[in-house]
C-alpha positions in Angstrom: 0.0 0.0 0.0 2.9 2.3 1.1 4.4 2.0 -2.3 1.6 2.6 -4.2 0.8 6.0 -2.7 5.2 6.5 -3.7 4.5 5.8 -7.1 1.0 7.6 -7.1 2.8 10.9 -5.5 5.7 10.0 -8.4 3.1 10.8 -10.9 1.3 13.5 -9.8 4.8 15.3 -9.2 5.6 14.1 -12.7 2.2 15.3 -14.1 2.7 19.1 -12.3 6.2 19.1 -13.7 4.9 18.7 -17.4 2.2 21.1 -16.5 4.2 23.7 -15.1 6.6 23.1 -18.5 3.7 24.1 -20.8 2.6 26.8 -19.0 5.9 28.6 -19.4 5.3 31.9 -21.1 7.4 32.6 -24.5 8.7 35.9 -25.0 8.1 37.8 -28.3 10.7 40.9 -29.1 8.6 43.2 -31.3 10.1 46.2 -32.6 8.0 48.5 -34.7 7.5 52.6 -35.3 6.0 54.8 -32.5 2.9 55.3 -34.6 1.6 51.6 -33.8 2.2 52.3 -30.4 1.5 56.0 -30.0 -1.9 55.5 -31.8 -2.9 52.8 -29.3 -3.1 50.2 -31.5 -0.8 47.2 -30.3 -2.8 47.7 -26.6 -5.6 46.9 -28.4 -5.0 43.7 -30.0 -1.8 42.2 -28.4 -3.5 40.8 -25.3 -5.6 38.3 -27.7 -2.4 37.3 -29.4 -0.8 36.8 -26.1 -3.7 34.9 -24.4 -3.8 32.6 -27.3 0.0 31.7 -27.4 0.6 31.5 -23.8 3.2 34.6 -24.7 4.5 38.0 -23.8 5.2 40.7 -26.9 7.4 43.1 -25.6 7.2 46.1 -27.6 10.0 48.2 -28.7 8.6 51.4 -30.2 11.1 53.7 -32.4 11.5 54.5 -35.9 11.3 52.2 -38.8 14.9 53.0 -39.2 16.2 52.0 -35.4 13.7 49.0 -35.8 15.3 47.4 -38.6 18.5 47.6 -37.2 17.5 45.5 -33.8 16.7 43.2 -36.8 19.0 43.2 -38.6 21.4 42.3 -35.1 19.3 40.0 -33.8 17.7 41.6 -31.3 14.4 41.5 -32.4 12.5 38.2 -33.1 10.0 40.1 -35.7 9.8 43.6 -36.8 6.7 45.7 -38.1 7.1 48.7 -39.8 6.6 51.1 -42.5 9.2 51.7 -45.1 8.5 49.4 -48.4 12.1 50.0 -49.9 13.8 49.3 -46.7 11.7 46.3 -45.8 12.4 44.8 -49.6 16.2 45.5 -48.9 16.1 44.0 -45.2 14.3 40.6 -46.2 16.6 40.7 -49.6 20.1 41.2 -47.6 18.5 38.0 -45.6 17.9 39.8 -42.1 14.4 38.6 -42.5 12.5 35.2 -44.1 9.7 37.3 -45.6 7.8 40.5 -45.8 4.1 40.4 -45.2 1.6 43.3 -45.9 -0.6 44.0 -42.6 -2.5 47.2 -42.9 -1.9 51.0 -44.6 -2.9 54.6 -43.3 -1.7 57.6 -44.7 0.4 60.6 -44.1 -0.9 64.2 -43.9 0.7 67.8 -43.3 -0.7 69.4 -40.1 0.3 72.8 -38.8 -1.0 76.1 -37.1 -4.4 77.3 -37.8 -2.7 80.7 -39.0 -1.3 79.1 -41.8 1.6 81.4 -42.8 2.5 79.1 -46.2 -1.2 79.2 -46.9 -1.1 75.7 -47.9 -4.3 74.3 -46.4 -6.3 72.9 -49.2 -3.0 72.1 -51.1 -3.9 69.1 -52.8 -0.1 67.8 -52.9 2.5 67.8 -50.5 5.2 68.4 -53.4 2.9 71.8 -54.1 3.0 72.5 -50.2 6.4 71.9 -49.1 7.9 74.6 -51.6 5.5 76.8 -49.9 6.2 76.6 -46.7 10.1 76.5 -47.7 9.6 79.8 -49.8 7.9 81.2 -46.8 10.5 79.9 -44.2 7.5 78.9 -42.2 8.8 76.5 -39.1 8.7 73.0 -40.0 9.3 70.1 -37.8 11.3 66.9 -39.2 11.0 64.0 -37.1 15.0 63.3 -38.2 15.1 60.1 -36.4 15.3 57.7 -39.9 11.9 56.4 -39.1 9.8 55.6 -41.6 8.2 59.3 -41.4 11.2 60.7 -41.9 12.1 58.9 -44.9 9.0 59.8 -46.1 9.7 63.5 -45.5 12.4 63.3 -47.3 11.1 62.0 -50.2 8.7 64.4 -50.2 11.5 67.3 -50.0 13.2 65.3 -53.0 10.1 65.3 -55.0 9.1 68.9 -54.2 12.7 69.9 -56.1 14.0 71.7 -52.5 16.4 70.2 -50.2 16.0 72.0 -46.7 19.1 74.0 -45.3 19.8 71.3 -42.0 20.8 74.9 -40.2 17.9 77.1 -41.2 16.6 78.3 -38.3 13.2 77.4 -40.1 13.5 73.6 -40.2 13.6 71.8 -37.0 15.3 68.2 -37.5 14.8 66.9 -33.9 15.5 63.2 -34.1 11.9 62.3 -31.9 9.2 59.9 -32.4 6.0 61.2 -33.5 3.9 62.1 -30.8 6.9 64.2 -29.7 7.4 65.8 -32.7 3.6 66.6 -32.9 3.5 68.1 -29.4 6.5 70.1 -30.5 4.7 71.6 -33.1 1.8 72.2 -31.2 3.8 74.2 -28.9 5.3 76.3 -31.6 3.3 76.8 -34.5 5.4 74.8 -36.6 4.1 72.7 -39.7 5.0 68.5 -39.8 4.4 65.4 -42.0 2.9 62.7 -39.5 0.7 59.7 -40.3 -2.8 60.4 -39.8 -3.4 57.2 -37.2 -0.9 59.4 -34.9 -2.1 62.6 -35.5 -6.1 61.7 -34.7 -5.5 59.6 -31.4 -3.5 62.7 -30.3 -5.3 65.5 -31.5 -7.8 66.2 -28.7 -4.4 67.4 -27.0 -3.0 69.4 -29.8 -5.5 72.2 -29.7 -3.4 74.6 -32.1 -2.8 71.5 -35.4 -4.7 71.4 -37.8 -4.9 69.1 -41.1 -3.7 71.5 -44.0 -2.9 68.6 -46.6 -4.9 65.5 -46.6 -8.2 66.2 -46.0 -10.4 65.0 -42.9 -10.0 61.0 -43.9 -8.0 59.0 -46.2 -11.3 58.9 -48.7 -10.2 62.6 -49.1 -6.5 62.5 -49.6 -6.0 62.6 -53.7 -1.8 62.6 -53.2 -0.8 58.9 -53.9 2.4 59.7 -52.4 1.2 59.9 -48.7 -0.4 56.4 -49.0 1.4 54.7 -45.4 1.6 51.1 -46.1 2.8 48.2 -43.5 4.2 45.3 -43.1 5.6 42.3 -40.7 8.7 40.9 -41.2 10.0 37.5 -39.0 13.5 38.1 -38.3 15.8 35.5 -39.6 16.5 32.7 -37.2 19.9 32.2 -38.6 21.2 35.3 -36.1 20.5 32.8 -33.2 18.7 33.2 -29.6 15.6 34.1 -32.3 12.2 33.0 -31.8 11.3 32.2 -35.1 8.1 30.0 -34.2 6.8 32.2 -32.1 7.6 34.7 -34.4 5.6 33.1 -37.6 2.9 32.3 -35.5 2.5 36.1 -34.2 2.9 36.6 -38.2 -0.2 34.2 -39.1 -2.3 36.0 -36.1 -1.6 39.8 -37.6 -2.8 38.7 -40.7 -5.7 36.6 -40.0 -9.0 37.9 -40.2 -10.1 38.0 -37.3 -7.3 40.3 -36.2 -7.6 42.3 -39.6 -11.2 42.7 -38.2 -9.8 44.5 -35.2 -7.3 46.5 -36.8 -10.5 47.6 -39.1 -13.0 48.4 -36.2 -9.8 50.2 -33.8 -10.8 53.9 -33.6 -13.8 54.0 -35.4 -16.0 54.5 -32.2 -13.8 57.6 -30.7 -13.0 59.0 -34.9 -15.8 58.1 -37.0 -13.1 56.6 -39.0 -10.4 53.6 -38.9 -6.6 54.7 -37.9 -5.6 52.0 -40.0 -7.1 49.7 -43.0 -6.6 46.1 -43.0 -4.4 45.0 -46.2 -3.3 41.4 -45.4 -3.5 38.7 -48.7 -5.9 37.0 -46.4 -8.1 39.9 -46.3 -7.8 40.6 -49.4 -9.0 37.3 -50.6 -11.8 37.0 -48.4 
C-alpha cells in the first residue's frame, strides 16, 4: 500500500512538472515605429495574441529606421514597420525570411491654424512643401530615420527643394511622432505625421490642424502619402531568435479575425479607422 501512494505521488509530481513546462510563457521581441504604439493600436489587440500563445510581446517602439536595425542584429524576433524600400532590402540582404503586408494609413501635413504658407487645401505635398520652404514657415522633421522621416524626405526630393539642415526654419529633432507633434503644437510649426498618430492625439494638440490631406483617407488625392505596413520574421539564422513564435505572431496579424480589429480600432472615438486592413488573407476574403 505504502508504495503505491510512492508511485501515485511519483506521478502527480511528474504530471505538475509537465504542467508547469507548458505553461511557461514565450517571450516575443517586437520592434515597430512609435505610430503603432503611439496610436494605441498594439494595446488593443496584443493581449488576444498573447492569451492565445501562452506569450508575452514586448514592444519596442522607435523609428522604422532603429527598428530594422535591432533586426538586422538579432535583437528583435519580428519587426513591423513602414518603409516598403527598406523592408524589400532588409528581407533581400537576408535579415528577414519574408515580408508580409498587414495594414496601410496615410500621411498628412498638419500645422498652425494661422497658416503662414497658406497651404491648407494644397492638394499635394510636393505643391505644399515649396511653400512653406519659400515662406521659411517652421517646419518640424522628425530626423530620427523612421519611416516618417524617410517619407519627409522623399517628399522634399520630390518637391525639387532640399531643406538647409541649419535654417533656423526647419527643425530636425530626431523624436518619435507624438513628440514631434507636441513640438509643433507648442510652436506653431508645420510637420508630416501619419494620420493614425495625429487623430488619437489631437484632442491634446489644440493649435494643429490638417492642412494637406483632408479629414479622412477617402479625401487625400496625393498617392504619395499612401502609409503602407508590413511584418517581417526576423531570420533565425542570427541565433537566440524566436522564429516560431515569431511566424505564428505573423499568421495572427494577418488573419481575419485580427484584420477585423485592426478595421473596427478607432472607429467609435474618430468616426473613421486609424488603420485599414491589407493582409493577402483579407484581401481574398
Amino acid at each position: 500500500m505504502r508504495s503505491r501512494i510512492v508511485i501515485l505521488l511519483v506521478f502527480v509530481l511528474l504530471v505538475a512538472a509537465c504542467a508547469g513546462g507548458s505553461s511557461e510563457v514565450e517571450v516575443l521581441r517586437l520592434a515597430t515605429t512609435t505610430s503603432t504604439a503611439d496610436s494605441g493600436l498594439l494595446d488593443a489587440i496584443l493581449p488576444a495574441f498573447e492569451e492565445e500563445h501562452n506569450a508575452r510581446v514586448d514592444v519596442v517602439a522607435v523609428g522604422t529606421g532603429q527598428a530594422i536595425e535591432l533586426g538586422e542584429a538579432g535583437d528583435a524576433d519580428v519587426i513591423l514597420v513602414h518603409a516598403r524600400a527598406r523592408e524589400d532590402a532588409f528581407v533581400a540582404e537576408g535579415h528577414g525570411t519574408g515580408r508580409f503586408d498587414v495594414m496601410y494609413n496615410d500621411f498628412v501635413i498638419v500645422g498652425p491654424g494661422s497658416d503662414p504658407a497658406s497651404v491648407r487645401g494644397v492638394p499635394l505635398a510636393t505643391e505644399a512643401f515649396p511653400a512653406i520652404a519659400a515662406r521659411e514657415a517652421t517646419f518640424a522633421s522628425r530626423g530620427d530615420q523612421s519611416g516618417t522621416h524617410s517619407k519627409e524626405l522623399a517628399l522634399w526630393e520630390a518637391a525639387g527643394v532640399t531643406p538647409d539642415q541649419e535654417a533656423r526654419w526647419y527643425k530636425s529633432l530626431g523624436q518619435g511622432m507624438g513628440d514631434t507633434l507636441n513640438f509643433s503644437n507648442e510652436t506653431g510649426a508645420y510637420t508630416l505625421a501619419d494620420r493614425g498618430t495625429f487623430l488619437s492625439q489631437q484632442a491634446n494638440l489644440p493649435n494643429l490642424q490638417v492642412m494637406v490631406g483632408g479629414a479622412s483617407i477617402d479625401e487625400n488625392i496625393d498617392p504619395a502619402l499612401l502609409n503602407p505596413y508590413g511584418v517581417i520574421p526576423v531570420n533565425p539564422d542570427k541565433g537566440n531568435i524566436q522564429g516560431e513564435l515569431a511566424e505564428q505572431f505573423v499568421e495572427w496579424l494577418t488573419s481575419i479575425e485580427t484584420q477585423e480589429q485592426i478595421e473596427a480600432f478607432g472607429v467609435d472615438t474618430f468616426g473613421q479607422p486609424l488603420f485599414y486592413p491589407d493582409s493577402e488573407p483579407w484581401r481574398n476574403r
